[in-house]
C-alpha positions as CSV (number, residue, x, y, z in Angstrom):
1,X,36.9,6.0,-0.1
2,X,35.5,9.2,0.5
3,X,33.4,10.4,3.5
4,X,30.6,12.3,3.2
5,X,27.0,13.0,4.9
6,X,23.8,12.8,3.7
7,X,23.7,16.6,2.3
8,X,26.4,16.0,0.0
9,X,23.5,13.4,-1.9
10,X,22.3,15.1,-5.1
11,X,19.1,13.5,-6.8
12,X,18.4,14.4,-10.1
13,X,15.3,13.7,-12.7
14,X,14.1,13.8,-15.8
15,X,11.2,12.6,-18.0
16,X,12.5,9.9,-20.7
17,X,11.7,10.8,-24.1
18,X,11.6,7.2,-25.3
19,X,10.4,5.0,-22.3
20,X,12.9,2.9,-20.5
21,X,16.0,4.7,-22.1
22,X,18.2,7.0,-19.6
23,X,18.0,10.5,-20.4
24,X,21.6,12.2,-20.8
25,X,20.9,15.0,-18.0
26,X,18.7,15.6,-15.3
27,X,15.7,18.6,-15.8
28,X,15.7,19.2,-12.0
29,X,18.1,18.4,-9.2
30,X,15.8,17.8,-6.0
31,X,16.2,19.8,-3.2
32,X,15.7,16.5,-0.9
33,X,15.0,16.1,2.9
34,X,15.2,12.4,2.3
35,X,17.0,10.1,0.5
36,X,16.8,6.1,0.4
37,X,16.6,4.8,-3.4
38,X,19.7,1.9,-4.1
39,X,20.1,-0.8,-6.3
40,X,19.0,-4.3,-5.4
41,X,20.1,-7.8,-6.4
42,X,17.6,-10.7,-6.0
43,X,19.5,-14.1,-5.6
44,X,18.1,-17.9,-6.2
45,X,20.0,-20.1,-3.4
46,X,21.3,-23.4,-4.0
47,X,20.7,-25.5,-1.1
48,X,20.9,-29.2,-2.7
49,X,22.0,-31.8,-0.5
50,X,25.6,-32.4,-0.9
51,X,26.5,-35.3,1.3
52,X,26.9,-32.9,4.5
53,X,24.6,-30.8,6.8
54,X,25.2,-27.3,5.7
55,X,22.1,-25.8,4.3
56,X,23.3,-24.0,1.2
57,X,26.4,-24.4,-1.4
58,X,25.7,-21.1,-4.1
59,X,23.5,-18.2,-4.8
60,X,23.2,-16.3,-8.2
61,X,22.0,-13.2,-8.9
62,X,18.5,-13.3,-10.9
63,X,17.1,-9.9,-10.9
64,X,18.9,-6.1,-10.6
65,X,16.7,-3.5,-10.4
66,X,16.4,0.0,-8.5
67,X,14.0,0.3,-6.2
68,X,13.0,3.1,-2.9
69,X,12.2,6.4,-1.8
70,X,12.9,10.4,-1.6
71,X,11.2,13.1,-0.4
72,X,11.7,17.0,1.1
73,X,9.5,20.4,0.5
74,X,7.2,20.5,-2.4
75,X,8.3,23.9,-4.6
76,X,5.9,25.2,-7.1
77,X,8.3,24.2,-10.9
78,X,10.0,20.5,-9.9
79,X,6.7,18.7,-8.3
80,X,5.1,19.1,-11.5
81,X,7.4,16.1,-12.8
82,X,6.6,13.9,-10.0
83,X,2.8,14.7,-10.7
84,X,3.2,13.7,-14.6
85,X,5.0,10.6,-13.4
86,X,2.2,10.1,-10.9
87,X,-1.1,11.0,-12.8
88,X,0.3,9.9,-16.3
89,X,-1.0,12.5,-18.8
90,X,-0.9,16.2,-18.2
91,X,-1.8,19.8,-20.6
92,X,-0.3,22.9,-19.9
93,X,-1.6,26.3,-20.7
94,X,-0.6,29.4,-22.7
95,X,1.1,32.2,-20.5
96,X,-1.7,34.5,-18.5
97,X,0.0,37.0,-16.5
98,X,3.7,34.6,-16.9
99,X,2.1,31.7,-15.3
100,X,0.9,28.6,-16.8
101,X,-1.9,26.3,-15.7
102,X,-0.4,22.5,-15.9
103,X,-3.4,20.0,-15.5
104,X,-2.7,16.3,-14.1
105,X,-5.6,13.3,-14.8
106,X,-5.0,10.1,-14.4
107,X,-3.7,8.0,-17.3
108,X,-5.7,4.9,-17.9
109,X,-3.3,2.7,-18.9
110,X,-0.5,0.3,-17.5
111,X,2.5,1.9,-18.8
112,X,2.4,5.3,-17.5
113,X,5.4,7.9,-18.1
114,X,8.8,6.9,-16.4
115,X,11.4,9.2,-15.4
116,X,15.6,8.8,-15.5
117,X,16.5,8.8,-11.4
118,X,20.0,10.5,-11.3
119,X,21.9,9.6,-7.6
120,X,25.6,11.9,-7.4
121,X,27.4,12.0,-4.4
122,X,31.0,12.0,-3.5
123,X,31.6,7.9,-4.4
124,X,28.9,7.1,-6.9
125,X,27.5,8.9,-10.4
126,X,24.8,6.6,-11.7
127,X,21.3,6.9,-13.6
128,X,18.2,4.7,-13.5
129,X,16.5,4.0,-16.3
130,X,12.4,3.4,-16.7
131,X,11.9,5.1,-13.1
132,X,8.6,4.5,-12.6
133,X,6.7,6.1,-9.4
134,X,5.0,3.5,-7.3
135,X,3.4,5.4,-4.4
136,X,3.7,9.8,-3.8
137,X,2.4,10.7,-0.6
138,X,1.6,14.1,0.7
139,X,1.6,16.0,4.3
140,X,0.1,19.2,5.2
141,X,1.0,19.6,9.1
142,X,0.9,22.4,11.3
143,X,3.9,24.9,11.7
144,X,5.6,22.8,9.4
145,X,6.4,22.9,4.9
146,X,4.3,20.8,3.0
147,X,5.9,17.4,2.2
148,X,6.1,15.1,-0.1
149,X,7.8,11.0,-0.8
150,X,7.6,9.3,-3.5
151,X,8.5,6.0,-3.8
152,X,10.1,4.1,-7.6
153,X,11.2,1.1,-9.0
154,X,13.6,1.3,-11.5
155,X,16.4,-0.5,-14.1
156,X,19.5,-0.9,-12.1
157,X,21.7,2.6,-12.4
158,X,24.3,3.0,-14.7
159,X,27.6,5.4,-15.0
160,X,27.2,8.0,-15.6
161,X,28.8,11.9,-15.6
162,X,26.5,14.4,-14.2
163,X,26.7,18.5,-12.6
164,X,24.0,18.7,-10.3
165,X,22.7,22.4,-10.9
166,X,19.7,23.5,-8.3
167,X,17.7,26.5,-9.5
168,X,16.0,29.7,-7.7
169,X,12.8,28.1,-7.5
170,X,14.0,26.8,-4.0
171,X,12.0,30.4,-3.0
172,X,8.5,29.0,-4.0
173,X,8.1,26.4,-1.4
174,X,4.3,25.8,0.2
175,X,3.5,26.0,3.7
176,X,0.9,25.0,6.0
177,X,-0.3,28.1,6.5
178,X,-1.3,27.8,2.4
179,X,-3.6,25.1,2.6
180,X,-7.4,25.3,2.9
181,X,-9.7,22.2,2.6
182,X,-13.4,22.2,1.4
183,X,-16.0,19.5,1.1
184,X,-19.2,19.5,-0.8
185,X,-21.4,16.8,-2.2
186,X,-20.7,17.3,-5.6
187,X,-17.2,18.8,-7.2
188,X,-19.6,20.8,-8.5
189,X,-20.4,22.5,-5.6
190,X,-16.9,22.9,-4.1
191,X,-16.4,26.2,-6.0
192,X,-18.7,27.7,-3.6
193,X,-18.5,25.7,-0.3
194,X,-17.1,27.0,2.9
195,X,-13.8,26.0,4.3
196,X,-13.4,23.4,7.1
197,X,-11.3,24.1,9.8
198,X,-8.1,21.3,9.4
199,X,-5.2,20.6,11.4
200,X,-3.5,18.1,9.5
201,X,-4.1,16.4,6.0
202,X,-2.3,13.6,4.7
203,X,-2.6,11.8,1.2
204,X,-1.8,8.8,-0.4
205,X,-1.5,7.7,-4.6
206,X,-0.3,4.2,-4.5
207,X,-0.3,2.7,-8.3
208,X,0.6,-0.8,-6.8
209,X,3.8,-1.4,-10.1
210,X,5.7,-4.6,-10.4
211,X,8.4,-4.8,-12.2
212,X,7.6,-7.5,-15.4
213,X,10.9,-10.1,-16.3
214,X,11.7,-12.4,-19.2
215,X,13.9,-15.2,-19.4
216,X,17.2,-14.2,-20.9
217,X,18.2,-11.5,-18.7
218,X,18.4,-10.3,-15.1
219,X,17.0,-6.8,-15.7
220,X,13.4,-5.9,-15.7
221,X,11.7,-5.7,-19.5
222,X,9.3,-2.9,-18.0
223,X,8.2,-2.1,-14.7
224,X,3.6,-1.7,-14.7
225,X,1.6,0.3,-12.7
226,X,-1.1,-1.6,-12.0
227,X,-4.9,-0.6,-9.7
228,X,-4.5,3.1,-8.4
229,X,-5.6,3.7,-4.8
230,X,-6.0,6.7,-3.3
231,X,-6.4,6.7,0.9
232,X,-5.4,9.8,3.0
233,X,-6.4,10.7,7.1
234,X,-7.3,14.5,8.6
235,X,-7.1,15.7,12.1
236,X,-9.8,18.6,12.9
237,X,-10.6,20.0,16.4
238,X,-13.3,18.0,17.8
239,X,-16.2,20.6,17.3
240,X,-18.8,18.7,16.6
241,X,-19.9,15.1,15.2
242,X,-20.0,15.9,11.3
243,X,-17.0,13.4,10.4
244,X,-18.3,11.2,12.5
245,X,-21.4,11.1,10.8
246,X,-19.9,10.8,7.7
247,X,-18.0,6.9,8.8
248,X,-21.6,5.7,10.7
249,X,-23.6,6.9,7.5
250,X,-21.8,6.1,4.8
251,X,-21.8,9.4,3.3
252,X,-19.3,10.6,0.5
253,X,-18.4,14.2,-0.1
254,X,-16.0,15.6,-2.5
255,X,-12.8,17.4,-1.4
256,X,-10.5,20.3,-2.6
257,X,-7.2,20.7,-1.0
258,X,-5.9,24.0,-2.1
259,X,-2.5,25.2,-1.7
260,X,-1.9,28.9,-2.7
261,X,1.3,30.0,-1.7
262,X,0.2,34.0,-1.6
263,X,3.9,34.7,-0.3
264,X,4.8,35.0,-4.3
265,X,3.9,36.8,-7.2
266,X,4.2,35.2,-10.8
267,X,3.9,38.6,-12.8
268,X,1.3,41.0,-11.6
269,X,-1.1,39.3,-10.0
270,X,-1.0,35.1,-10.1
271,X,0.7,32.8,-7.0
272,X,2.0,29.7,-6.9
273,X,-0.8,27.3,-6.4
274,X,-1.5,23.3,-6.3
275,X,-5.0,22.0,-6.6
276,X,-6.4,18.7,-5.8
277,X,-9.9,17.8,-6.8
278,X,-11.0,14.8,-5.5
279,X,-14.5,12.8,-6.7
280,X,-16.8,12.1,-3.6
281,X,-15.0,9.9,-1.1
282,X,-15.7,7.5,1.3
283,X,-15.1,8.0,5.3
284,X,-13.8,5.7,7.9
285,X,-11.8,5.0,11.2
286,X,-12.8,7.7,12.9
287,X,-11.4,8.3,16.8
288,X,-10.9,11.5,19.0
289,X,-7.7,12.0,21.4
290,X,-9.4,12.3,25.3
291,X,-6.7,12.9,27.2
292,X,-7.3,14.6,30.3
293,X,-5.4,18.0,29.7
294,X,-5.6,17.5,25.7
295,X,-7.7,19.9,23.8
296,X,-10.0,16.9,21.8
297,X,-9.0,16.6,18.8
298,X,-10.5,13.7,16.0
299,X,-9.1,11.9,13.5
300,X,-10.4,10.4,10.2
301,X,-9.6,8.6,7.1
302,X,-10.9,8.7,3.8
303,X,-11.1,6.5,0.5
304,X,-11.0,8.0,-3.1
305,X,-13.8,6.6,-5.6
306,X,-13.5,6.4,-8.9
307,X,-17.0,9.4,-9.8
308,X,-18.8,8.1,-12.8
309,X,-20.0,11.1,-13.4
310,X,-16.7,13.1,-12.6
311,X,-14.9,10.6,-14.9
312,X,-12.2,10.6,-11.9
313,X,-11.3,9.6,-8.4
314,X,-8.5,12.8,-8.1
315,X,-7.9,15.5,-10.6
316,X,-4.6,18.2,-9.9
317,X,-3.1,21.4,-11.0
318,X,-0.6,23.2,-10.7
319,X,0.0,26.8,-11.3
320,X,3.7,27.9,-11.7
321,X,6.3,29.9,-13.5
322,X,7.2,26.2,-15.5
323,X,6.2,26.6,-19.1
324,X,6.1,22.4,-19.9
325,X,6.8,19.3,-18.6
């Protein structure tokens, strides 16, 4: 037995050429603030009557799988993966000025692209097969990184022998202080609509997977992604009643949520930047903080929509020094 903490945990992925088979390294090792992803065993339990009083006699093991969550500071390169794994299909630009433009739309099937999970630490090597992202959330608060978790369900892990390698791009992190948020009533119109004053925005893709058995076997066939939601919540500085008109009236605007880290240079002139466009969304629960000595603050939380005539609920890029993914 070794002991260890929580740092010495190295999580590693990659995105699996042939679906459901392990990829033999990872592309990135994740520089994590979180860690909780472990196999599981589901059991059947015996509990026939056996002439006496105690309530159970067996239990076999019926289903293996991998299943939970990481998270930490989203960097430019690495996030990009998650996003594929998220969104489903993706392009990526030529070079301009060393960056490339890597464009994330939602994939409108049930299969979308898994990734191979590696877990090294000082007591266990092991990869997980046909990862497949069940719900990414996002955090932009004050004085803080911006944050990500995303959550999988995967084939139980296997040995494996792995180097965990972590890259430079650990210096292109985003911040707070990158993020600006705009609404408009049309994506259209977001190219040219004003920023609104935000505190704190929080987001939410949750693609609802199951994992899909046969008889035969205790491992999982595939794992599906099944309805997409997206639901998020913002804090503003209670200024004046325009959110709240949004929940009594039922309006919808469309959002972008840009985050331009302009602390870094790709080449000559372009910065790490992630973009999220979303379709007009709906508003709701909306409250304001009254304490006494508080500075009144409100709260809301929104809804994505599938547009019709956005053919979308959420679109993303990514600008970054990352030629593919």
């Amino acid at each position: 037995m070794t002991t260890q903490i929580g740092r010495l945990i190295n999580v590693g992925i990659a995105k699996e050429t042939a679906r459901g088979t392990a990829e033999a390294t990872a592309t990135f090792w994740i520089p994590k603030v979180d860690f909780d992803f472990n196999p599981r065993a589901d059991y059947v339990v015996n509990e026939s009557g056996l002439g006496v009083i105690d309530g159970r006699s067996d239990a076999k093991v019926v289903e293996k799988v991998g299943e939970g969550s990481f998270g930490g500071i989203i960097y430019d390169k690495n996030f990009g993966l998650l996003l594929a794994a998220c969104l489903g299909t993706w392009s990526s630009s030529t070079a301009v000025d060393a960056a490339y433009t890597h464009s994330f739309t939602r994939l409108n099937t049930n299969t979308h692209p898994a990734l191979t999970i590696f877990h090294k630490d000082s007591n266990i090597d092991e990869k997980f097969a046909l990862g497949v992202l069940n719900q990414l959330t996002l955090n932009c608060v004050l004085k803080d990184f911006v944050k990500y978790n995303v959550g999988f369900l995967s084939k139980v892990g296997a040995t494996t022998s792995s180097t965990p390698v972590y890259t430079s791009e650990t210096i292109n992190p985003f911040l707070a202080t990158h993020v600006t948020v705009k609404f408009a009533a049309t994506t259209a119109a977001l190219a040219t609509a004003s920023a609104t004053a935000v505190r704190a925005f929080n987001l939410t893709i949750n693609k609802n997977v199951e994992d899909w058995q046969n008889l035969g076997s205790v491992d999982p066939v595939d794992i599906v992604n099944k309805a997409l939601l997206v639901t998020g919540d913002m804090e503003l500085l209670f200024g004046n009643t325009t959110q709240r008109d949004y929940v009594l009236n039922g309006d919808k605007k469309a959002c972008l949520l840009t985050i331009n880290n302009t602390d870094v240079l790709i080449g000559t002139a372009s910065r790490p930047k992630l973009e999220i466009t979303f379709a007009p969304m709906s508003f709701r629960d909306w409250g304001r903080g009254t304490g006494q000595n508080d500075v009144v603050t409100e709260t809301v939380a929104f809804d994505g929509n599938f547009g019709l005539s956005d053919s979308k609920t959420l679109s993303i890029q990514l600008i970054n020094a990352q030629s593919s993914y």
